[in-house]
C-alpha positions as a Markdown table, in Angstrom:
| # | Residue | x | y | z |
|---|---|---|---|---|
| 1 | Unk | 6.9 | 11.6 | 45.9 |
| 2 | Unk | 6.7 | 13.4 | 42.2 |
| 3 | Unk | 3.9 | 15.6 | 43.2 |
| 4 | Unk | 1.3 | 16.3 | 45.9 |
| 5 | Unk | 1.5 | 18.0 | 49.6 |
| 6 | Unk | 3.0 | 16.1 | 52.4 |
| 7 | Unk | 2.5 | 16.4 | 56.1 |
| 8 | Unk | 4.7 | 15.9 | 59.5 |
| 9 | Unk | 4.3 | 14.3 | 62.1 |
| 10 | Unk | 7.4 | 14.9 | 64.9 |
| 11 | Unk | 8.0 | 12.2 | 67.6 |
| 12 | Unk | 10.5 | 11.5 | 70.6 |
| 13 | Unk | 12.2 | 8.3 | 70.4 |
| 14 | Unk | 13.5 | 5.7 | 72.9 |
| 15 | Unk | 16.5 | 7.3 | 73.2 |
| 16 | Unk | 14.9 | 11.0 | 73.6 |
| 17 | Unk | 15.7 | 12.4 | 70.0 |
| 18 | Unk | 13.3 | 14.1 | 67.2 |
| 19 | Unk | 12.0 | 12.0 | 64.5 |
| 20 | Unk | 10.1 | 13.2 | 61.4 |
| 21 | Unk | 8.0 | 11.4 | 59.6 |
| 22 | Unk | 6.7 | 13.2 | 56.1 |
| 23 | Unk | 3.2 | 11.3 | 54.7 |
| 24 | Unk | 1.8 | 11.3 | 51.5 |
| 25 | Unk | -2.2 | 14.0 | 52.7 |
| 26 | Unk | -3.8 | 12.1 | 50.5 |
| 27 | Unk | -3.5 | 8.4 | 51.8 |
| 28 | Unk | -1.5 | 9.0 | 55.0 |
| 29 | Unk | 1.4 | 6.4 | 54.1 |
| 30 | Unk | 5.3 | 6.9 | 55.1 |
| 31 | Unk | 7.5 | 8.8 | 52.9 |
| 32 | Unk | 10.4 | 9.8 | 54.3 |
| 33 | Unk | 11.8 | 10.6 | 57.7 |
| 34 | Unk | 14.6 | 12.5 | 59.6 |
| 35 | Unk | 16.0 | 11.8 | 62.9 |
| 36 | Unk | 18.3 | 14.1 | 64.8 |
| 37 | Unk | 21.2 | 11.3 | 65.1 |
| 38 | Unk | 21.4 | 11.5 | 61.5 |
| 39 | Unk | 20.5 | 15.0 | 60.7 |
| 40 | Unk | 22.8 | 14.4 | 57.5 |
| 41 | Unk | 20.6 | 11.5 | 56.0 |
| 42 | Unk | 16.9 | 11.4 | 55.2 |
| 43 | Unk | 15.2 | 8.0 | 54.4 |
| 44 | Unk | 12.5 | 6.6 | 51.9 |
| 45 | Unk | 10.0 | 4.6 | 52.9 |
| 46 | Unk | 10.7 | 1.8 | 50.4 |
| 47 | Unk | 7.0 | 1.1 | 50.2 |
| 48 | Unk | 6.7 | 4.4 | 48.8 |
| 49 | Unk | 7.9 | 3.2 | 45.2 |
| 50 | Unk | 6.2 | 2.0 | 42.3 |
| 51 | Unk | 8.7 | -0.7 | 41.2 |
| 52 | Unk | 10.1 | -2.3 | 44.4 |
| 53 | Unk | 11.5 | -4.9 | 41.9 |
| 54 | Unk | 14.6 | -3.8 | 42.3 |
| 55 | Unk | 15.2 | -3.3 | 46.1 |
| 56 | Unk | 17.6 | -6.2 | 47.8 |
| 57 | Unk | 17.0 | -5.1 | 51.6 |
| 58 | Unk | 20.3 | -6.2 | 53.8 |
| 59 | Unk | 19.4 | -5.0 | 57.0 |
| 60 | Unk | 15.8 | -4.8 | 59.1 |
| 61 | Unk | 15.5 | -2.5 | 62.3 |
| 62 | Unk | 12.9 | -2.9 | 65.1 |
| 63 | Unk | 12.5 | -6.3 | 63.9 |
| 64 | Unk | 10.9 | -6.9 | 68.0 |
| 65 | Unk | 7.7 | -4.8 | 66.8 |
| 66 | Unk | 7.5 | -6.8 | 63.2 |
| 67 | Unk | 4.1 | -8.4 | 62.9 |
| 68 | Unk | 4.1 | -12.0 | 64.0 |
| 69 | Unk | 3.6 | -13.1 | 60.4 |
| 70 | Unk | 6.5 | -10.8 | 58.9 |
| 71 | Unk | 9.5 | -13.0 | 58.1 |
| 72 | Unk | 12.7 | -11.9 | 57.2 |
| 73 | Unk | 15.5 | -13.2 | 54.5 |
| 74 | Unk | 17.8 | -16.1 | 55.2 |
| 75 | Unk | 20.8 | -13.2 | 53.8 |
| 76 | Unk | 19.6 | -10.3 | 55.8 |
| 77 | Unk | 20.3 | -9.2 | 59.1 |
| 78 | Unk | 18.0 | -8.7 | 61.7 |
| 79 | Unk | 18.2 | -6.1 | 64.6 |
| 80 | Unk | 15.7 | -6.5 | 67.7 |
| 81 | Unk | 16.2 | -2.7 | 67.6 |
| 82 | Unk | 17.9 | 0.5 | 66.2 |
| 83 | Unk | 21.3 | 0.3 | 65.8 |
| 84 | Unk | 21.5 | 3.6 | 64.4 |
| 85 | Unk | 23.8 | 5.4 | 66.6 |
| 86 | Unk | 26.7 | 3.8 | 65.1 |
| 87 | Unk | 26.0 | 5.6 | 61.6 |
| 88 | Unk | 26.3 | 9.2 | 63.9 |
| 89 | Unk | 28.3 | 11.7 | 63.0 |
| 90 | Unk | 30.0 | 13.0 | 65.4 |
């Protein structure tokens, strides 16, 4: 985001950690979020650019709460749910 106030929005997740979601006040969209497993890292909504021309996406999470429709790249790998742990710092 180059300009305008965000918001926050703090969750528990399945595995009873903090999750922060920052959205765009004006239109209420995903920017970024933090989780306490990976304090260190903060990630961008990839919807969230203007040019998404360039994004190659190797890996979708949660992939069990997709939309029906949603399909996912012969290339990529899919993950019924967060594998996230293994990224931890420990």
């Amino acid at each position: 985001m180059l300009q305008g106030a965000t918001g926050t929005f703090e969750r528990t997740s399945d595995a009873g950690r903090w999750v922060k979601n920052h959205f765009c006040r004006g239109c209420g969209n995903t920017v970024m979020w933090e989780t306490e497993v990976l304090s260190h890292a903060v990630g961008i909504a990839a919807g969230s650019f203007d040019d998404t021309a360039w994004l190659d996406p190797k890996l979708h999470v949660w992939a069990d709460s997709a939309q029906r429709w949603t399909s996912f790249p012969c290339d990529a790998e899919v993950l019924s749910k967060s594998n996230i742990e293994q990224y931890r710092k420990t």
